[in-house]
C-alpha positions as YAML, in Angstrom:
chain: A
units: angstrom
residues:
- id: 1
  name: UNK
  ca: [72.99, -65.03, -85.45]
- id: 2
  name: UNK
  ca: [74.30, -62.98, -88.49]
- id: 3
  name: UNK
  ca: [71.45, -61.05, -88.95]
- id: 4
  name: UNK
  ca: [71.61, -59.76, -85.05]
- id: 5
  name: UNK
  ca: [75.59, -59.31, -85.64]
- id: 6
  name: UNK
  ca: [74.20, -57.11, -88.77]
- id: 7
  name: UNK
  ca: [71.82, -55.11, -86.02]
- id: 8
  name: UNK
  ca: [73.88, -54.15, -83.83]
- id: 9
  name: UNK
  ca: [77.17, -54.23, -85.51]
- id: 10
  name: UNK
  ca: [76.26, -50.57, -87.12]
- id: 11
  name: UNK
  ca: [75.71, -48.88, -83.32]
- id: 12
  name: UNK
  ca: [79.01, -50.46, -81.82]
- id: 13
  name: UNK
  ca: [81.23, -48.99, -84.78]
- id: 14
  name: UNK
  ca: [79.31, -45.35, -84.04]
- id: 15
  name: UNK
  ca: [79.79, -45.42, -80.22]
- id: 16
  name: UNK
  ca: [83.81, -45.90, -81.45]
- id: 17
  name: UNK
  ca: [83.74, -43.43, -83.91]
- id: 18
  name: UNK
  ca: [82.46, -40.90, -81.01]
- id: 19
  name: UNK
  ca: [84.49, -42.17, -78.33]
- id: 20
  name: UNK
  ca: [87.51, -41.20, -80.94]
- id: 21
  name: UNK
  ca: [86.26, -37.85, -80.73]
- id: 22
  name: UNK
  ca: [88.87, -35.14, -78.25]
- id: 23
  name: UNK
  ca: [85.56, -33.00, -77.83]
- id: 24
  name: UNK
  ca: [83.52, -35.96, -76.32]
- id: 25
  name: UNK
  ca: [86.08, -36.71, -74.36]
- id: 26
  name: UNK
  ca: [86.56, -33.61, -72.51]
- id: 27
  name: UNK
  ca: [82.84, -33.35, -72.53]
- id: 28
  name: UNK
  ca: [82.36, -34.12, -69.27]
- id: 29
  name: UNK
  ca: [85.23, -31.76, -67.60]
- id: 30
  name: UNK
  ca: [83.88, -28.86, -70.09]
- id: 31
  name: UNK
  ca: [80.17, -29.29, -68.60]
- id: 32
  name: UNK
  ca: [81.76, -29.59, -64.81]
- id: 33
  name: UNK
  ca: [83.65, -26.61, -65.08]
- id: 34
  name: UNK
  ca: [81.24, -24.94, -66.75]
- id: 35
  name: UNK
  ca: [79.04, -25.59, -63.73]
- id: 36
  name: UNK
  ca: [81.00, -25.23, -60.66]
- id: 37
  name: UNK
  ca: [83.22, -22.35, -61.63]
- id: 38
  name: UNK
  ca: [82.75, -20.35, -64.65]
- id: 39
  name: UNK
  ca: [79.21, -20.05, -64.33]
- id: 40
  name: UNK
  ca: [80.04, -18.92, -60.08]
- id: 41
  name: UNK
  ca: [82.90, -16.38, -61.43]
- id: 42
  name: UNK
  ca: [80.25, -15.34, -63.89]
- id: 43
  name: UNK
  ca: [77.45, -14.79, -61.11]
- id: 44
  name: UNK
  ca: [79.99, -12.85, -58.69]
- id: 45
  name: UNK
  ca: [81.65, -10.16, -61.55]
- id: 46
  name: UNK
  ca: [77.75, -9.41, -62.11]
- id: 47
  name: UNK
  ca: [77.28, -8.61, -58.41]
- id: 48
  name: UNK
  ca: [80.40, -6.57, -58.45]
- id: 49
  name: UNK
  ca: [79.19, -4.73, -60.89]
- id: 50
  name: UNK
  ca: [75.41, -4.00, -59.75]
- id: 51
  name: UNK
  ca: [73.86, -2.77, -56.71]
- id: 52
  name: UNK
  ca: [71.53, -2.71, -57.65]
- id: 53
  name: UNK
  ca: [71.78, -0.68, -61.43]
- id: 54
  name: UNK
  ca: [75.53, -1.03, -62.92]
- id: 55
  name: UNK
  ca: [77.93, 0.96, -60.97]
- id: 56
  name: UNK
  ca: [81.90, 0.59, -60.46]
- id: 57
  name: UNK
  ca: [81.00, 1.88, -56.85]
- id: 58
  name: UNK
  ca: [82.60, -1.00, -55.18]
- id: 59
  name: UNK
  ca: [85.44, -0.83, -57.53]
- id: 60
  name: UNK
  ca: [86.21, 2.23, -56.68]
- id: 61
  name: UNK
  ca: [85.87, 1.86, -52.50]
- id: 62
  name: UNK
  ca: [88.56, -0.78, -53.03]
- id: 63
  name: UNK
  ca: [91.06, 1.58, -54.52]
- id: 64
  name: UNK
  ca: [90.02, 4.35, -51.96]
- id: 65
  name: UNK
  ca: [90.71, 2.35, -48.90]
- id: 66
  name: UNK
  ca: [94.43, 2.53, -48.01]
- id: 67
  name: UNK
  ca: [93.77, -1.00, -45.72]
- id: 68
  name: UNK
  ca: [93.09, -2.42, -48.86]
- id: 69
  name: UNK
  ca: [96.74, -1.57, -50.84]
- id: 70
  name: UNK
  ca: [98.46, -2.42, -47.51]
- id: 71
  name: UNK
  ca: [96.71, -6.51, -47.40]
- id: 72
  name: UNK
  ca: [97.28, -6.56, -51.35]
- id: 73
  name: UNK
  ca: [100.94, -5.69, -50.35]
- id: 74
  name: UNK
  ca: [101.21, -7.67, -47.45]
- id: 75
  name: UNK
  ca: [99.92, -10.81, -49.66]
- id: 76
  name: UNK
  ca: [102.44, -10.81, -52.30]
- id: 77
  name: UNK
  ca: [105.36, -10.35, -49.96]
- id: 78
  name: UNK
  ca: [104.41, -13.37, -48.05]
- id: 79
  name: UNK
  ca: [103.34, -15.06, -51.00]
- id: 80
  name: UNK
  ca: [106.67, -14.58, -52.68]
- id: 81
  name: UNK
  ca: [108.71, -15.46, -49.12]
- id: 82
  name: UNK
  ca: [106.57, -18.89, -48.97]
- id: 83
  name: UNK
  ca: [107.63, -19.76, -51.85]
- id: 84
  name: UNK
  ca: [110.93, -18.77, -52.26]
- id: 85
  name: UNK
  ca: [111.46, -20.74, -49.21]
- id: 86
  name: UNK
  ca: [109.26, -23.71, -50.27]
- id: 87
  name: UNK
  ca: [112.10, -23.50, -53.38]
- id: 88
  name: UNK
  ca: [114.80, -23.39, -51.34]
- id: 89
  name: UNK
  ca: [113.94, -26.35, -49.25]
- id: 90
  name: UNK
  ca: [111.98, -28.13, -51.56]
- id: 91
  name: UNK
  ca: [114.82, -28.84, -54.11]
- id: 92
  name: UNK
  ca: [117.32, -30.29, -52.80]
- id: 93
  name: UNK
  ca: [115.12, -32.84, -51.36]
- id: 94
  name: UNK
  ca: [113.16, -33.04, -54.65]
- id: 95
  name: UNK
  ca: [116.79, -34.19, -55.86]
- id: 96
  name: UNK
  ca: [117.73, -36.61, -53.39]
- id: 97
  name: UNK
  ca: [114.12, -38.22, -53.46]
- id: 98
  name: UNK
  ca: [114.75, -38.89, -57.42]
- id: 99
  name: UNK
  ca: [118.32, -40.55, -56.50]
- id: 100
  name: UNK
  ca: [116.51, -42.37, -54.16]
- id: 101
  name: UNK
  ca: [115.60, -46.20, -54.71]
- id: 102
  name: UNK
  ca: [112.20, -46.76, -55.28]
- id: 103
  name: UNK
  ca: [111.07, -48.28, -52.03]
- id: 104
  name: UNK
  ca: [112.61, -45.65, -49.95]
- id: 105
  name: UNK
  ca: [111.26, -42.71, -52.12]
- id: 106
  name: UNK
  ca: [108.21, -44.42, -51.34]
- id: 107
  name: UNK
  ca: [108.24, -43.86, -47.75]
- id: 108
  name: UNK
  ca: [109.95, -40.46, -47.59]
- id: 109
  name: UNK
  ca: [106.93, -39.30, -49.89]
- id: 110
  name: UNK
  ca: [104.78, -40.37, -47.38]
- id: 111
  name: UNK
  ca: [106.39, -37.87, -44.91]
- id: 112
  name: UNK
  ca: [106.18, -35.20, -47.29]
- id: 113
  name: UNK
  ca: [102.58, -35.67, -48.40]
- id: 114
  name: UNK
  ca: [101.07, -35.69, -44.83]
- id: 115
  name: UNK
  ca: [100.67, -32.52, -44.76]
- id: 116
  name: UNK
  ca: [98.20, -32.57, -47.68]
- id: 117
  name: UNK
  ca: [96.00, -35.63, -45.92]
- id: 118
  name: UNK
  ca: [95.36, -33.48, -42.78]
- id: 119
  name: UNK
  ca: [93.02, -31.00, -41.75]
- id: 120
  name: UNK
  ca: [94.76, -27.32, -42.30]
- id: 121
  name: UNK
  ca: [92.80, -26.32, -39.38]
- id: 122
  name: UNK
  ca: [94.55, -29.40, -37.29]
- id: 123
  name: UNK
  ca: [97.92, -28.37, -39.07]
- id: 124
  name: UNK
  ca: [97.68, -24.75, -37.60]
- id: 125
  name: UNK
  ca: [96.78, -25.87, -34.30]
- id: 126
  name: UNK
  ca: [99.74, -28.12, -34.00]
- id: 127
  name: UNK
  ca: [101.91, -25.36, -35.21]
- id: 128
  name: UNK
  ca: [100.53, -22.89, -31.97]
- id: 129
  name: UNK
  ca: [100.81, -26.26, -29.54]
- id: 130
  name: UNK
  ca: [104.60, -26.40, -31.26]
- id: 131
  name: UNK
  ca: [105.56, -22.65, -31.35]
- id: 132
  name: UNK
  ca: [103.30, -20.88, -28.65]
- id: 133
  name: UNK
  ca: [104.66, -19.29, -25.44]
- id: 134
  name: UNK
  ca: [104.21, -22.42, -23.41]
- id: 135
  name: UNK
  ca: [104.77, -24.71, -26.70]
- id: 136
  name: UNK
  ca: [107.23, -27.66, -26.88]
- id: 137
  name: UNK
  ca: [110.13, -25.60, -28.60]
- id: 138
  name: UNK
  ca: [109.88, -23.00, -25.83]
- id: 139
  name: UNK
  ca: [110.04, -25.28, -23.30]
- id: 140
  name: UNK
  ca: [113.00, -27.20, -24.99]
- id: 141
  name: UNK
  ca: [114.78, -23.93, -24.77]
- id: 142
  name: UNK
  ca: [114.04, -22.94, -21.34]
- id: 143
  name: UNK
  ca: [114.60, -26.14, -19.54]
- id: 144
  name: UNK
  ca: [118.14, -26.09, -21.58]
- id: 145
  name: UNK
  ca: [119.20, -22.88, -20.37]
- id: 146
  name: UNK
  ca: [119.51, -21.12, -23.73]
- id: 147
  name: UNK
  ca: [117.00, -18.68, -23.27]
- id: 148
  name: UNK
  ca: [114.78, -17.05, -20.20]
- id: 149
  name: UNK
  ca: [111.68, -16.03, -21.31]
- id: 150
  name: UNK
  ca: [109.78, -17.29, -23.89]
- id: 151
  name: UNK
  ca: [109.98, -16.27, -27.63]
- id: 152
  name: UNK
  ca: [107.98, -14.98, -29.56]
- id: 153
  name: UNK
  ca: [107.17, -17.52, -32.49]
- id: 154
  name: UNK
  ca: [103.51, -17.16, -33.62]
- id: 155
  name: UNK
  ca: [100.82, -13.86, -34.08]
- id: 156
  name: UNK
  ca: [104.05, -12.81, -36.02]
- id: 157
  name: UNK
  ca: [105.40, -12.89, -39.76]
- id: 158
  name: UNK
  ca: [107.80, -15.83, -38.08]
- id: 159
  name: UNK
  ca: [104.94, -18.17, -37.63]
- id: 160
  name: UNK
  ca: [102.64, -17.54, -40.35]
- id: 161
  name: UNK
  ca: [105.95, -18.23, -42.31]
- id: 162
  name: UNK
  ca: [106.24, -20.94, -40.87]
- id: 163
  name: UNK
  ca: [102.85, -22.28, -41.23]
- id: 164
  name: UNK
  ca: [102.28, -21.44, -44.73]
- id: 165
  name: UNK
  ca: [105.65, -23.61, -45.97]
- id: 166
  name: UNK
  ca: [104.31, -26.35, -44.00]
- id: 167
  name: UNK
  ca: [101.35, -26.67, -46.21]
- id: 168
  name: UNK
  ca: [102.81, -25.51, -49.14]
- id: 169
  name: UNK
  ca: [105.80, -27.79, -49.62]
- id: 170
  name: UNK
  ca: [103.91, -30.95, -51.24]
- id: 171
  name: UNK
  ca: [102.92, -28.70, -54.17]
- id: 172
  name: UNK
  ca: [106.57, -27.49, -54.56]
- id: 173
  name: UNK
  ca: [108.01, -30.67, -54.02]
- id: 174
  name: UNK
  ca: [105.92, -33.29, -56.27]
- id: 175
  name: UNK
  ca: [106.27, -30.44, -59.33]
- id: 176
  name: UNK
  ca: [109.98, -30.66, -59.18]
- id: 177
  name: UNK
  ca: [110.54, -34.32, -58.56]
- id: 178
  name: UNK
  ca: [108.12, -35.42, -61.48]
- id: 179
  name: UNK
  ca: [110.65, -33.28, -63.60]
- id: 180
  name: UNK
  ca: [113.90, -34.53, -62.08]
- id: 181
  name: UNK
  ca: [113.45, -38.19, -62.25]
- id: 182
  name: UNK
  ca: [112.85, -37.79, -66.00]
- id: 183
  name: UNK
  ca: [116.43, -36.24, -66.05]
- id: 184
  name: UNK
  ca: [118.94, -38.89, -67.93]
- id: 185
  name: UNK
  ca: [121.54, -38.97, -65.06]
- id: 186
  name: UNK
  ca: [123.72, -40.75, -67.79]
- id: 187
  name: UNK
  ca: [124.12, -36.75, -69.03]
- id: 188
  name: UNK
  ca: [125.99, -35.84, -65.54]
- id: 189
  name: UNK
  ca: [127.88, -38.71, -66.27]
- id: 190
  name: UNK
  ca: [128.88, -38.34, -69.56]
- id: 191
  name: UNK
  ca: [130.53, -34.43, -68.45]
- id: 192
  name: UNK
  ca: [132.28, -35.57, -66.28]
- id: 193
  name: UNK
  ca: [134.16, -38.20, -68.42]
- id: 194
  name: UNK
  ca: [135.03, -35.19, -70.54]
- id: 195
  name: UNK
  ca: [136.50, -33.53, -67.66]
- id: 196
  name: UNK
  ca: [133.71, -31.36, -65.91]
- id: 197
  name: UNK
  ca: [133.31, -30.93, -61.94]
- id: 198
  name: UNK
  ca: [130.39, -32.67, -60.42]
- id: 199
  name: UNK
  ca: [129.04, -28.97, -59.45]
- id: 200
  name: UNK
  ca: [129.75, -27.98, -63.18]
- id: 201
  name: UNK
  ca: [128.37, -30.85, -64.39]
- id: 202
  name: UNK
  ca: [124.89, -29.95, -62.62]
- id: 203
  name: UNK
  ca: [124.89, -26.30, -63.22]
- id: 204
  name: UNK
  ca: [125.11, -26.58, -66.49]
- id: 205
  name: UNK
  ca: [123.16, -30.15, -67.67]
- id: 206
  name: UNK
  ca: [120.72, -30.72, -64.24]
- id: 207
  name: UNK
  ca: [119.65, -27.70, -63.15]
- id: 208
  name: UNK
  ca: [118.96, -26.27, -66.62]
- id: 209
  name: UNK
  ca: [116.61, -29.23, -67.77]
- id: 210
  name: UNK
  ca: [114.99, -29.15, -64.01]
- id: 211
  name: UNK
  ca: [113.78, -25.62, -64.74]
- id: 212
  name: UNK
  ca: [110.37, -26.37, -66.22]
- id: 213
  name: UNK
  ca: [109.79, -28.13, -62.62]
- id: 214
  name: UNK
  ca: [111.01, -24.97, -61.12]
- id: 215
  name: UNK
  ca: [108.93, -22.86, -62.82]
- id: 216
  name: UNK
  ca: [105.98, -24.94, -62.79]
- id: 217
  name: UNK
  ca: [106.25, -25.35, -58.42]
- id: 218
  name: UNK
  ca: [106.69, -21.34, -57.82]
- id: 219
  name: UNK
  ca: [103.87, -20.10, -59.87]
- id: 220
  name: UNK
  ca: [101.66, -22.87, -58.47]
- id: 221
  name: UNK
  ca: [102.54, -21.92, -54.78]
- id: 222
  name: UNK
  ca: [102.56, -18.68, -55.16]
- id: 223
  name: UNK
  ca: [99.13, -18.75, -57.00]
- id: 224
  name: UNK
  ca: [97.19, -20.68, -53.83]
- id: 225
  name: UNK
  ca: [99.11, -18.59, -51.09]
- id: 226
  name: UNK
  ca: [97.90, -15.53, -52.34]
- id: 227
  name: UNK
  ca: [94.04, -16.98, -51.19]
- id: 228
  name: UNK
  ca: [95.69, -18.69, -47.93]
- id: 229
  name: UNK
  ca: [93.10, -17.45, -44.81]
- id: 230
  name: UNK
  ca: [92.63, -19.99, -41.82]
- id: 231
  name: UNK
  ca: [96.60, -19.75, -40.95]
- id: 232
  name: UNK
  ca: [97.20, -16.59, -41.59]
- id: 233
  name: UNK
  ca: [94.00, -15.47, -38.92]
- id: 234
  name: UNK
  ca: [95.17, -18.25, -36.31]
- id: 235
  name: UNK
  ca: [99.12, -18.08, -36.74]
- id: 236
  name: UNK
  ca: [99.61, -13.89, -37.96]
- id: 237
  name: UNK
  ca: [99.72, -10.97, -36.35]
- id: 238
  name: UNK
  ca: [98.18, -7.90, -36.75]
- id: 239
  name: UNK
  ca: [100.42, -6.41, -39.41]
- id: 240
  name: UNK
  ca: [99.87, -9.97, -41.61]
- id: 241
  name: UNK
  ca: [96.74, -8.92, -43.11]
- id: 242
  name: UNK
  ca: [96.20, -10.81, -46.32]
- id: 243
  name: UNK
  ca: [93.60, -10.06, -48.80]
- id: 244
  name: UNK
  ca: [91.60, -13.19, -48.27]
- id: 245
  name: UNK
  ca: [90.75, -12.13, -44.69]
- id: 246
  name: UNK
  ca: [89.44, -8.59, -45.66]
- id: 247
  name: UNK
  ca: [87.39, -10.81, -48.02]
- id: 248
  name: UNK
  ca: [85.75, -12.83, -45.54]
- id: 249
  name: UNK
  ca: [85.75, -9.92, -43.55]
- id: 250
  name: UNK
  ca: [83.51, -8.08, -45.74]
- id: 251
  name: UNK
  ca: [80.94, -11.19, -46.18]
- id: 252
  name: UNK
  ca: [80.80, -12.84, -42.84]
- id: 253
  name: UNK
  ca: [81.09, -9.04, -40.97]
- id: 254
  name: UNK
  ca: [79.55, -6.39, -43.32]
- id: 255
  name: UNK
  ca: [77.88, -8.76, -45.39]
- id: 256
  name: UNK
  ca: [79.22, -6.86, -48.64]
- id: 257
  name: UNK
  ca: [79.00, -9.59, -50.66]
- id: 258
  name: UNK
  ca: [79.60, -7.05, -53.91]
- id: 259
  name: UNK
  ca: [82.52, -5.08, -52.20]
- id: 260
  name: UNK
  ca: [84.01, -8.91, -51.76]
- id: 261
  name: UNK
  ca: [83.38, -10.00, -55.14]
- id: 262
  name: UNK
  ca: [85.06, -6.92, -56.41]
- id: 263
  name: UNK
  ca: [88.08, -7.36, -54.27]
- id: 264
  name: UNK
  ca: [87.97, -11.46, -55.51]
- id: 265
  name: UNK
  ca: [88.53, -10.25, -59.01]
- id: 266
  name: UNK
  ca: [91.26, -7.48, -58.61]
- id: 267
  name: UNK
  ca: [93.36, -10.19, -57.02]
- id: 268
  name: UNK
  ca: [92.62, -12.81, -59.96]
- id: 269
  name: UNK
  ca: [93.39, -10.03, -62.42]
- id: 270
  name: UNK
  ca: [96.56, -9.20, -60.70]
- id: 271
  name: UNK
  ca: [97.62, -12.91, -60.45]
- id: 272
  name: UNK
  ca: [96.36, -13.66, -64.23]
- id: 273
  name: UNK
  ca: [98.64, -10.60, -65.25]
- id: 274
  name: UNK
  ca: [101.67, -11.65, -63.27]
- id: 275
  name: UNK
  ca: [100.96, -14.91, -65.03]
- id: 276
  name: UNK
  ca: [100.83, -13.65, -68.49]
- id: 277
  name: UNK
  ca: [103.60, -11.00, -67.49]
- id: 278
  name: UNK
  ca: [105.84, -14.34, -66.37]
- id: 279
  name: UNK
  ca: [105.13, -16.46, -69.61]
- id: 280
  name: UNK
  ca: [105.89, -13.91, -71.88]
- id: 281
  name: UNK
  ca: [109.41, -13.28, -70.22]
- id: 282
  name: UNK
  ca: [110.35, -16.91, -69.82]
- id: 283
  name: UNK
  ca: [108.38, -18.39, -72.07]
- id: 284
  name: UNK
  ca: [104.57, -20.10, -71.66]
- id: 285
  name: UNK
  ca: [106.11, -23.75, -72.60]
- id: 286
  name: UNK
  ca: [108.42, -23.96, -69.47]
- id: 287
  name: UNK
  ca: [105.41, -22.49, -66.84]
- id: 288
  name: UNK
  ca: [103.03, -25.15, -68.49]
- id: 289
  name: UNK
  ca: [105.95, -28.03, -66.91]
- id: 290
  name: UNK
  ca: [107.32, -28.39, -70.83]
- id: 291
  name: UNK
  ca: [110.73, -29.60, -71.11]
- id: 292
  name: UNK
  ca: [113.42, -26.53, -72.20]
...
């Protein structure tokens, strides 16, 4: 039995001594990403860039093409109204779900994360059975007397608006309540013993040490509305043409799949540089989720 012990002792101690390793350990992620995205964003700058000998051809249509500036436009401004409204909702109840007892949280997260466990093609559709001209808010209205004639609440800014804070809330919402319920509440506590107002007292301790959570939930909406497609077709209008539909446009229509992999990496380029421009202004510790 010692001798065997002896055998096979030697491999067990150099299976730990690997496991120890960090590299080995991300091994696995490294060789996944590797495969299904650096090695794709790799394949489509080369077919931006040929067609087939190396041009900047395609590059250069995009910038021609005044469509093309007005759905990069169009994209940020709805971006940035998603999620400044995403912030605006999202933190107060971020805040009242970390006061919240456990149990209770537990449930009201389950309200918030629906969203996330449904279709976003069944989302959309409820939102034109909700808001359409014959949809249940319209009728609420009508058979009430407050209005006459329908309103107008999708194919518009309104309901795309609408829409894209639906889906978009989770995101905002679990970023800043895994930072608030680390917050010691005994630190609101403590100024107001020594005389500060319960506003005062979360101006100046709470909202300052919720920041990284603030931070962390805009830049991460704001990153995946700028590629939001499906509700913007079904729930814009005509003016609320985003970037990822002249996209799909240009594969699934022209099939230009170098003019779309050119127009892919001008708006990653944009969003890595508003990224970059962002961490160097408030710091790259607080967008990483960091405590201040």
């Amino acid at each position: 039995m010692s001798k065997r012990r002896f055998i096979f002792s030697p491999d067990i101690n150099v299976l730990a001594k690997i496991t120890r390793k960090p590299l080995f350990l991300v091994l696995p992620l490294i060789l996944y990403m590797s495969a299904f995205y650096i090695y794709p964003l790799l394949r489509m700058f080369i077919l931006s860039l040929f067609s087939p000998d190396l041009t900047a051809k395609h590059y250069q249509s995009f910038f021609q093409t005044p469509t093309n500036f007005y759905s990069l436009r169009v994209t940020f401004e709805i971006s940035l109204l998603v999620t400044s409204l995403c912030l605006l909702i999202g933190y107060p109840l971020s805040y009242y779900l970390s006061t919240c007892p456990s149990r209770k949280a537990s449930l009201l997260f389950i309200l918030v994360l629906i969203p996330l466990w449904t279709s976003v093609l069944v989302r959309t559709y409820a939102w034109i059975v909700i808001l359409g001209r014959n949809g249940v808010i319209n009728q609420i209205l009508q058979k009430s007397g407050i209005i006459e004639q329908p309103l107008k609440l999708i194919y518009n800014r309104l309901g795309l608006t609408i829409g894209m804070v639906h889906v978009m809330m989770p995101f905002m919402v679990l970023s800043l309540y895994s930072v608030m319920v680390g917050i010691d509440r005994n630190l609101l506590k403590a100024a107001q013993n020594l005389g500060a107002s319960p506003f005062r007292a979360f101006r100046k301790i709470f909202f300052p040490l919720s920041m990284p959570g603030i931070l962390a939930g805009c830049i991460l909406v704001f990153i995946i509305s700028t590629g939001f497609f499906v509700t913007p077709a079904l729930l814009g209008g005509p003016k609320d043409l985003m970037i990822a539909m002249i996209i799909d446009q240009a594969v699934e229509v022209l099939l230009n799949w170098e003019f779309a992999s050119a127009a892919s990496f001008i708006l990653l380029f944009l969003i890595i540089t508003i990224f970059l421009i962002s961490g160097k202004v408030v710091g790259f510790d607080k967008l990483w989720g960091k405590k201040i």
